[in-house]
N, C-alpha and C positions, 0 to 999 in steps of 0.2 A: 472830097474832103468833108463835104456837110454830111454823109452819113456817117462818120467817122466818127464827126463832134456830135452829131446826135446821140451815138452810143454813149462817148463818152459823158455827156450829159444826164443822160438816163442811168448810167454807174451813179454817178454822185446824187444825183437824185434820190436812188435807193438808200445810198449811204447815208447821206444827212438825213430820210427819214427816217429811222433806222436808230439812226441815235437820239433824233427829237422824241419818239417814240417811247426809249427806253431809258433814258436820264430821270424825266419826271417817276419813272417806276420807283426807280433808283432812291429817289427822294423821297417817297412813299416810305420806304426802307430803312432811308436814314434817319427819319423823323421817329422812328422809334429808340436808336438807337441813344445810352447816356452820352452826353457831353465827355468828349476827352478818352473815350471808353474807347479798346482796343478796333472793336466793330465798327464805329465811328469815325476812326482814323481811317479806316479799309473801304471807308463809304468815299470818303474825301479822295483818297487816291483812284480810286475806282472813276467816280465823276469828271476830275482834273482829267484824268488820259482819256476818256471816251470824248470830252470837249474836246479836250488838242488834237488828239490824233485822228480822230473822226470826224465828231461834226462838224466844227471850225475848216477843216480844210476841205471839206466834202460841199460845204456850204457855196467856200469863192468857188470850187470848179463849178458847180451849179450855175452861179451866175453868172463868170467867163463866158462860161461853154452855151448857155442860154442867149447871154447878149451877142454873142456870133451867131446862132441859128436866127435869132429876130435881123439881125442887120441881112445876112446872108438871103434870108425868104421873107425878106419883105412883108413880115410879119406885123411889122408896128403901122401897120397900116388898118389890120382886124380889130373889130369890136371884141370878139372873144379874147384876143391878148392883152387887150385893156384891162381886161375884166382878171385876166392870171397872173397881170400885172399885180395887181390890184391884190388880189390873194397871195402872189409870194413878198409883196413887201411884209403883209400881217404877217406870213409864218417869217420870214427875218425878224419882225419887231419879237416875236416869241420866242426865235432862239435868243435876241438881246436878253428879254427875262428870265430865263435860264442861265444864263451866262450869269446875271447878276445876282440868283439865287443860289447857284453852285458858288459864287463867292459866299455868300454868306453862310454856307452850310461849312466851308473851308475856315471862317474865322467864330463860328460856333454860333454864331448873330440869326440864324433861321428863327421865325415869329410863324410860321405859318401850319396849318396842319396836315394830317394824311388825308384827310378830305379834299382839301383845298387840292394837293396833288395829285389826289384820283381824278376830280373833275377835270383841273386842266388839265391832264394827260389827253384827255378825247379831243382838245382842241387841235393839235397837229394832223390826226386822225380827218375831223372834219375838212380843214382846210384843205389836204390833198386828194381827196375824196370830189371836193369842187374841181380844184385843177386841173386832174386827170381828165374830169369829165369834159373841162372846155377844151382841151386838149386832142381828145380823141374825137368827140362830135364836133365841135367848134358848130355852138348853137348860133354863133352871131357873128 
C-alpha cells in the first residue's frame, strides 16, 4: 500500500506544482488586461477553475497522501523532513496568497504589478527545487 500512496502523492504533487506554477503566469496576463474587458473576464474564469479543479484539490491529496508516508515510514523522526516540513508549509502559505490574489483579480481589487508577478512566479520554482532535493538525498 505505501508505494501506492507514494505514487499517488507524487501525481498530486506534480499537479499542484503545476498549477502553482502557472496561476501566477496567468496573473502576469491578467494585469494587463482592462477592467471589466471581455479578456479579463476569461482571465477570472480561467484562474477560478485551475484553483478549484487543480490546485486546491491536488494540494489536500498532497498532504493526505504525504502525512500517511511520514506516519507509515517513520519519517518524522528525520531531520531532512523537518526541514520539507518546513518548506511545504511556505509553499501552502503561497498557494493561501494566490488564493487571495485570484480573489482579488475576480472582484477587479488587483493593486499589484506584472513585475511583482514575474518575481514571485520563481518562488514555487525555488521552494520545490529545495524539497526534491531533501527528498531524494535526504542530507540530514
Amino acid at each position: 500500500m505505501y508505494e501506492w500512496i507514494k505514487a499517488l502523492h507524487v501525481i498530486a504533487v506534480i499537479s499542484w506544482m503545476a498549477g502553482m506554477l502557472y496561476l501566477p503566469r496567468l496573473f502576469v496576463y491578467h494585469c494587463e488586461a482592462e477592467k471589466g474587458s471581455k479578456q479579463s473576464e476569461t482571465f477570472k474564469v480561467m484562474e477560478r477553475r485551475l484553483m478549484r479543479a487543480i490546485i486546491n484539490p491536488a494540494m489536500i491529496v498532497t498532504w493526505l497522501a504525504g502525512l500517511y508516508l511520514v506516519w507509515a515510514g517513520h519519517w518524522y523522526l528525520s531531520g531532512w523532513f523537518h526541514a520539507k516540513l518546513l518548506l511545504v508549509l511556505v509553499m501552502s502559505s503561497v498557494h493561501g496568497f494566490f488564493s487571495r490574489w485570484r480573489r482579488d483579480f475576480e472582484a477587479d481589487r488587483n493593486t499589484r504589478s506584472q513585475k511583482f508577478y514575474r518575481i514571485i512566479n520563481e518562488v514555487p520554482t525555488v521552494l520545490m527545487i529545495f524539497i526534491v532535493i531533501l527528498v531524494v538525498v535526504k542530507p540530514f
